[in-house]
C-alpha positions as CSV (number, residue, x, y, z in Angstrom):
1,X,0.0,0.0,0.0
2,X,1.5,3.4,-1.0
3,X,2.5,5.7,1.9
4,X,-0.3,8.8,0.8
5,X,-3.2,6.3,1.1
6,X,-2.1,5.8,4.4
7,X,-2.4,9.4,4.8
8,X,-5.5,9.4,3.6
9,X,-6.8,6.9,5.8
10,X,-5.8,8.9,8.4
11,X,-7.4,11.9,7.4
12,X,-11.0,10.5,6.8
13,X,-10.5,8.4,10.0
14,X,-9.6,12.0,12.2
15,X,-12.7,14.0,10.3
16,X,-14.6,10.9,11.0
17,X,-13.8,10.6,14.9
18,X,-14.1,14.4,15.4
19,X,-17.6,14.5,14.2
20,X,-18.0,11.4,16.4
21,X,-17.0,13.4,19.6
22,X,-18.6,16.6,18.3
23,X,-22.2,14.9,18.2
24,X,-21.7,12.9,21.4
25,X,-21.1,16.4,23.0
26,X,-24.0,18.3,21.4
27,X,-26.2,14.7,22.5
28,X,-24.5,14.8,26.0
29,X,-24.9,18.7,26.5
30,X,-28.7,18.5,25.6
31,X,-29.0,15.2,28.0
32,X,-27.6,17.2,30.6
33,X,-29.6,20.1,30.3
34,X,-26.6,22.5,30.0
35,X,-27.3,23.9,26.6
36,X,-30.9,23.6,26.4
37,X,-30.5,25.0,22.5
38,X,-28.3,24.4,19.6
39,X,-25.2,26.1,19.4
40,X,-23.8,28.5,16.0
41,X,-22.8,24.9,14.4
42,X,-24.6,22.5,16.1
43,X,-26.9,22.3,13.1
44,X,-24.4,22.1,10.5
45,X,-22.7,19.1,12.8
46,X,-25.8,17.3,13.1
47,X,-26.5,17.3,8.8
48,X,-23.2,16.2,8.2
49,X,-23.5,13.3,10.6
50,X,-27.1,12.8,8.9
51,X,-25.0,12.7,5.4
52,X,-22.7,10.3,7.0
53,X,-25.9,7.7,7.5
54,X,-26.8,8.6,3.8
55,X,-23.1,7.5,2.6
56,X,-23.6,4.4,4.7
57,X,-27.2,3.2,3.5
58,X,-25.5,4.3,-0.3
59,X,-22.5,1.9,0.4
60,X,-24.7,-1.1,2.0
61,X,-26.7,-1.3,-1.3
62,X,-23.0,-1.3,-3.0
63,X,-23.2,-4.9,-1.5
64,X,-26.3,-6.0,-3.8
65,X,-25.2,-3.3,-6.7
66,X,-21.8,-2.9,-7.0
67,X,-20.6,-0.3,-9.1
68,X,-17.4,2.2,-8.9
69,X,-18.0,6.0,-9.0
70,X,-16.1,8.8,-7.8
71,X,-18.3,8.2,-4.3
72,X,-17.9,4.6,-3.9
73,X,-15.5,4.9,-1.6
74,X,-16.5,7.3,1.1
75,X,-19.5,5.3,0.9
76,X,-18.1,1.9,1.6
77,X,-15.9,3.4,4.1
78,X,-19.3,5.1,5.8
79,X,-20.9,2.0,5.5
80,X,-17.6,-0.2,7.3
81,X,-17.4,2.3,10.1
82,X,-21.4,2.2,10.7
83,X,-21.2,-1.6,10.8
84,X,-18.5,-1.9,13.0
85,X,-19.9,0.8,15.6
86,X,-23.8,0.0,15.3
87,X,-24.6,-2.6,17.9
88,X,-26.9,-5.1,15.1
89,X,-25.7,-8.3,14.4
90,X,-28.9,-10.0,12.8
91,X,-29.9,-8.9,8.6
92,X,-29.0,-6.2,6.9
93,X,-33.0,-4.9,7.3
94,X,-32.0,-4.5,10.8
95,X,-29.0,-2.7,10.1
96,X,-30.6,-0.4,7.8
97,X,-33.2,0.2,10.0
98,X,-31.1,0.6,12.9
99,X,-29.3,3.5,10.6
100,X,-32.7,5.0,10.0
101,X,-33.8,5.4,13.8
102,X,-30.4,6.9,14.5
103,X,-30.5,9.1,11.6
104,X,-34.3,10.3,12.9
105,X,-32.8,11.2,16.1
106,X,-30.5,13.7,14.9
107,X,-33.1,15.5,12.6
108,X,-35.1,15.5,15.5
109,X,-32.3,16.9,17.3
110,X,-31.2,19.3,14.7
111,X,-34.9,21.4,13.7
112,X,-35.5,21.3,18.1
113,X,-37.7,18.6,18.5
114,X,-35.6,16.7,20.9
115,X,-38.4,16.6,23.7
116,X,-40.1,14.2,21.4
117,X,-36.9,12.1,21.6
118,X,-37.5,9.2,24.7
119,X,-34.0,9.5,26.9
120,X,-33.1,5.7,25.6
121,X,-33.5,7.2,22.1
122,X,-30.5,9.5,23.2
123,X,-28.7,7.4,24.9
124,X,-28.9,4.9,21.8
125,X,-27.3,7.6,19.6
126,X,-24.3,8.8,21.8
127,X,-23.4,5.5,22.4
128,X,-23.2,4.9,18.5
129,X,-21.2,8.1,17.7
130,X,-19.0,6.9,21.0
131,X,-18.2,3.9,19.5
132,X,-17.6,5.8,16.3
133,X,-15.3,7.8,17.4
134,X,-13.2,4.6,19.5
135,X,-13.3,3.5,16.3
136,X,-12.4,6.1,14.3
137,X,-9.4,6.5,17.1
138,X,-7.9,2.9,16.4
139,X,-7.9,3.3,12.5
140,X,-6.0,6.2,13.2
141,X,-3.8,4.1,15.0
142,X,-3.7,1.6,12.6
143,X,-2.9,4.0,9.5
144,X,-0.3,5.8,11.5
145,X,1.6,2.9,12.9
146,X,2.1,1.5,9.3
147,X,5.9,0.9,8.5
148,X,6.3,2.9,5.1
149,X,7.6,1.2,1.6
150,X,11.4,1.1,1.8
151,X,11.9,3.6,-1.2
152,X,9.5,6.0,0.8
153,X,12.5,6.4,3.6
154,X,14.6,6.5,1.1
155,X,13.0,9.2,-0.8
156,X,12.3,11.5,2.5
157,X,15.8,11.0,3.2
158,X,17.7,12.4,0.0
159,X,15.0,15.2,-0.2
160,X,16.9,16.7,3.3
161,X,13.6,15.7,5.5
C-alpha cells in the first residue's frame, strides 16, 4: 500500500472521529440540560453526521449493486465504520433500519424537537457516535503505525527531511 493512502486513511478516519465526539457532546450537552438550545454549528454538525448515515445506507446497497464511482468509496468506508460501531448483528434490514432510527434522532435533534426524543433514544445515539469515534481513534492508530515502503524512507531522506 503506497505511503499517501495511508495518509489518507488517516485523514477521513480523524474528520470521521471528530464528528464522532462533536455529536456525542452536542447529544450529551442536551441530556444534561446544559445547553438547552443548539449552538452557532450544532446544526451544521448534526447534517453532516445525517449525510454520514446517507453514505452508509448508499454503500450497504454497493453490497447488492456494486458499481465504482467517484463516491464509492467514502460510501463503503461510511458504511464499514457504521457496521462496525452499530450494535446489530442480525440482517441487513436490521442494520438499515437501525441507521434509519439513529438518523431520525438527529433530525429531530437538529430542527428542536428533541423533547419528542425518549432519553433511551438519546442514549442509543451517543453510544453509536461513542463507538464511532473509538473507532475512528484505532484506524487512526492503525494507519499511523504503518511501517512505510522502503523507497518511501529512502525518498524522504535524500530530499533533506
Amino acid at each position: 500500500m503506497h505511503f499517501d493512502k495511508w495518509l489518507e486513511d488517516a485523514e477521513s478516519a480523524i474528520r470521521l472521529g471528530s464528528l464522532a465526539d462533536r455529536v456525542v457532546l452536542i447529544i450529551a450537552r442536551h441530556q444534561k440540560g446544559v445547553v438547552p438550545a443548539l449552538r452557532p454549528g450544532d446544526k451544521e454538525t448534526l447534517s453532516d453526521a445525517i449525510n454520514f448515515f446517507e453514505r452508509a445506507k448508499q454503500g450497504f446497497a454497493l453490497l447488492d449493486q456494486p458499481s465504482v464511482n467517484s463516491n464509492s468509496r467514502s460510501f463503503v468506508s461510511s458504511f464499514s465504520a457504521a457496521a462496525r460501531s452499530l450494535d446489530v448483528s442480525t440482517s441487513g434490514a436490521a442494520f438499515v433500519a437501525e441507521m434509519g432510527q439513529l438518523e431520525d434522532i438527529l433530525a429531530r435533534l437538529a430542527e428542536a424537537q428533541a423533547e419528542a426524543l425518549g432519553a433511551s433514544q438519546l442514549t442509543a445515539a451517543r453510544e453509536f457516535f461513542g463507538r464511532l469515534a473509538a473507532e475512528a481513534t484505532d484506524a487512526v492508530s492503525n494507519a499511523v503505525g504503518r511501517t512505510p515502503a522502503s523507497n518511501v524512507k529512502a525518498w524522504s531522506l535524500r530530499s533533506g527531511s
